[in-house]
C-alpha positions as a printed NumPy array, in Angstrom:
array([[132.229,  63.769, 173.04 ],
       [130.499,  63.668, 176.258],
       [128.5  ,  60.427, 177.14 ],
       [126.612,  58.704, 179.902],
       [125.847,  55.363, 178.728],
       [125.315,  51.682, 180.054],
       [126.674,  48.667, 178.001],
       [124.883,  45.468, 179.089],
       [126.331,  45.271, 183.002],
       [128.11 ,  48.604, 182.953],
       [127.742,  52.23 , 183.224],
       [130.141,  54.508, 181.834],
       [130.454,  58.083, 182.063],
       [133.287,  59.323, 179.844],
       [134.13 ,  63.195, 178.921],
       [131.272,  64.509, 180.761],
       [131.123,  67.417, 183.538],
       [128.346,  66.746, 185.662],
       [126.541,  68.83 , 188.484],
       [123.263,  67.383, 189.458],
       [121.145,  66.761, 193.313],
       [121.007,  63.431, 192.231],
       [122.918,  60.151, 193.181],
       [124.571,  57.979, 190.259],
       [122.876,  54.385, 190.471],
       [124.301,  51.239, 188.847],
       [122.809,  48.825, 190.548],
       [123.989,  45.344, 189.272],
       [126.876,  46.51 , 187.086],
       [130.59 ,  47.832, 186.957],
       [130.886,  51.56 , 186.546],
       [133.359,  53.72 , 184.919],
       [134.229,  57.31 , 185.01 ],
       [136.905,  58.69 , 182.396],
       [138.106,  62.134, 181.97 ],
       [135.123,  63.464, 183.4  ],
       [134.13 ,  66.203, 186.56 ],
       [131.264,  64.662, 188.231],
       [129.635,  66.289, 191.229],
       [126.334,  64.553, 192.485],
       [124.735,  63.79 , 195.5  ],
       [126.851,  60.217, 195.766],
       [127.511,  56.873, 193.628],
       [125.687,  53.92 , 194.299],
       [126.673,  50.563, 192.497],
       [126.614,  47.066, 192.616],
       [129.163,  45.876, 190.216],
       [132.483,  43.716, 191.093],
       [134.035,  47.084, 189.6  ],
       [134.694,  50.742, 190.507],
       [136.966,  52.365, 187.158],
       [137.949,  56.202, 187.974],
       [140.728,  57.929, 185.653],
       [141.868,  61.472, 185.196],
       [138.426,  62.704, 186.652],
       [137.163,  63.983, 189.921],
       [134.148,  63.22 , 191.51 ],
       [132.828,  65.05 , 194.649],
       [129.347,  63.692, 196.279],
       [127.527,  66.115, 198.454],
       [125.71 ,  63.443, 200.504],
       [127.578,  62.086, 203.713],
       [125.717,  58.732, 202.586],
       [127.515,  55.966, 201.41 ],
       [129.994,  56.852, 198.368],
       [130.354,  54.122, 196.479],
       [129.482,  50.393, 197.73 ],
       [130.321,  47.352, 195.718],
       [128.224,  44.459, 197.088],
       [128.545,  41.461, 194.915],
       [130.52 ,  39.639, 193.531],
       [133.966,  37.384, 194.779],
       [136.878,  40.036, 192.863],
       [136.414,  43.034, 193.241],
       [138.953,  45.604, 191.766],
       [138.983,  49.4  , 192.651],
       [141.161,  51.184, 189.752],
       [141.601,  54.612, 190.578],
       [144.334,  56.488, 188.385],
       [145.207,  60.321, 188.593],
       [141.769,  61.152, 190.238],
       [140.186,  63.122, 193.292],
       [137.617,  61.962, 195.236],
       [135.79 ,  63.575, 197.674],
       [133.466,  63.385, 200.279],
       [131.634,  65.666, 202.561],
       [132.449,  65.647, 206.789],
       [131.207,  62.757, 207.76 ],
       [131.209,  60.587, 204.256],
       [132.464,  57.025, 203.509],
       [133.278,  54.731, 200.907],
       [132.651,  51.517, 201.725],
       [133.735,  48.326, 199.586],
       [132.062,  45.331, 201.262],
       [133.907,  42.133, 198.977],
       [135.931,  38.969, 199.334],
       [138.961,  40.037, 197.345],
       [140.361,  43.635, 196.386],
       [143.151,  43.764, 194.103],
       [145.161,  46.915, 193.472],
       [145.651,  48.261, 189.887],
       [148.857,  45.923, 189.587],
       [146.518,  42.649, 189.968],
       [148.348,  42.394, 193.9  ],
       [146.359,  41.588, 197.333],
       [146.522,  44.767, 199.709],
       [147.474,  44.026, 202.918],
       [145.406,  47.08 , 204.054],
       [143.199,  49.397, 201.852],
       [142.957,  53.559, 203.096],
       [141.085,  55.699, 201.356],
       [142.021,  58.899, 203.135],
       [141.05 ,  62.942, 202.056],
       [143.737,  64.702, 200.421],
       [144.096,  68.532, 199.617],
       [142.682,  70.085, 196.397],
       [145.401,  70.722, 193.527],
       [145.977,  74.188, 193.819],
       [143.927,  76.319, 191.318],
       [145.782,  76.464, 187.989],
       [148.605,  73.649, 188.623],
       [146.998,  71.187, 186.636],
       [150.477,  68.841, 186.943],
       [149.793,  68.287, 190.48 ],
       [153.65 ,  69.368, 191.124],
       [152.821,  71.888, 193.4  ],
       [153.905,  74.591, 191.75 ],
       [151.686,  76.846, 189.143],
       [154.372,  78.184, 186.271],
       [154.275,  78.123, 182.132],
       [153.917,  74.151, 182.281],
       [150.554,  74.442, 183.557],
       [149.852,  76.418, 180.631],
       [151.021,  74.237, 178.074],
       [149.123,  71.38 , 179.917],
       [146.38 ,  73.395, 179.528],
       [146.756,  73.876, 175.74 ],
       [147.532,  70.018, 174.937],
       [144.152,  69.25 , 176.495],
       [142.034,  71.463, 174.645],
       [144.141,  70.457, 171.769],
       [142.908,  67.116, 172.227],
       [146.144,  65.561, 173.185],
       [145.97 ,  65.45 , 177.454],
       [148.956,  64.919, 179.772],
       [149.231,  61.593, 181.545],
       [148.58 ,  63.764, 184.461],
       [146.221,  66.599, 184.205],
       [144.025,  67.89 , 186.807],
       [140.476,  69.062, 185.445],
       [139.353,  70.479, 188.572],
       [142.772,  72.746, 189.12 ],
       [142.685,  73.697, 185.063],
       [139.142,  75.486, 185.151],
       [140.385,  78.464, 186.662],
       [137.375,  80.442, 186.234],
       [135.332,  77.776, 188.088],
       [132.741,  77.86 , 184.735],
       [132.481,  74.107, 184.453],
       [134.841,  74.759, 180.648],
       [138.433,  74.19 , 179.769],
       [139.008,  76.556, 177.727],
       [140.803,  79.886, 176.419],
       [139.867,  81.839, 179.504],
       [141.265,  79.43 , 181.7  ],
       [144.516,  79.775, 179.97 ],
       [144.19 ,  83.859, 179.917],
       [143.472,  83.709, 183.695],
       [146.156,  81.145, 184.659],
       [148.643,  83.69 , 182.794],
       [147.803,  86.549, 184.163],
       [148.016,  84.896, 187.777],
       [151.35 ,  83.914, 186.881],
       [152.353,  87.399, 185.391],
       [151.238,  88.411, 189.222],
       [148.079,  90.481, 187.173]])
């Protein structure tokens, strides 16, 4: 089930797909954004820690993304996710210590824009064939792929994952 939520510190959005003109605020605590489509005017938080997995998130506002202010470890965890940012955007990360996912000091840290998955390969392999599909049908089914791209499954561009999607892809690949 969808749920926006804040547990003591933290914020966490989780399942959600989200379209609003307004930016996401957590102002003294972590946040974390899980299998969700989030599309708002920008994040703001305050937290030691920025969580994004298997979502995307896209902020309209070429104000700051995402700053994390306090703190002395910081930790960025971003795992099969798109982020992006209008022309002329940042993402700023203003700490004393940024560890990769593996626990490891970066010697550098690059955020830099990369291209959409292409509409309907939700593997991110580059190609769009039958596997798509079946991605498709595991995540309705409940049962995701390690790697699934939300944003390239919703074919029909109606904020759902659903049957359609799957009837559309097919027919795309059928050259209908």
């Amino acid at each position: 089930a969808a749920a926006i939520y804040n547990s003591s510190s933290e914020m966490y959005i989780t399942n959600a797909n989200i379209s609003a003109n307004v930016a996401i605020d957590s102002p003294i605590g972590d946040l974390f954004i899980e299998n969700s489509t989030v599309s708002v005017d920008g994040l703001i938080g305050g937290g030691e820690q920025l969580h994004i997995t298997n979502s995307t998130v896209t902020a309209s506002s070429p104000s700051i993304f995402y700053s994390v202010i306090y703190g002395w470890q910081s930790e960025l965890d971003l795992k099969d996710c798109y982020i992006r940012t209008p022309q002329g955007g940042k993402y700023v990360i203003s700490s004393k210590r940024l560890e990769d996912a593996e626990g490891k000091l970066p010697q550098t840290v690059e955020i830099v824009p990369t291209q959409a998955p292409l509409s309907g390969d939700v593997d991110g392999n580059g190609k769009v064939n039958a596997a798509d599909i079946v991605a498709i049908v595991n995540f309705i089914m409940g049962n995701p792929p390690v790697v699934f791209y939300q944003t390239a499954a919703d074919i029909n561009e109606d904020g759902k994952i659903n049957i359609a999607d799957i009837v559309m892809l097919s027919n795309i690949i059928m050259g209908k």
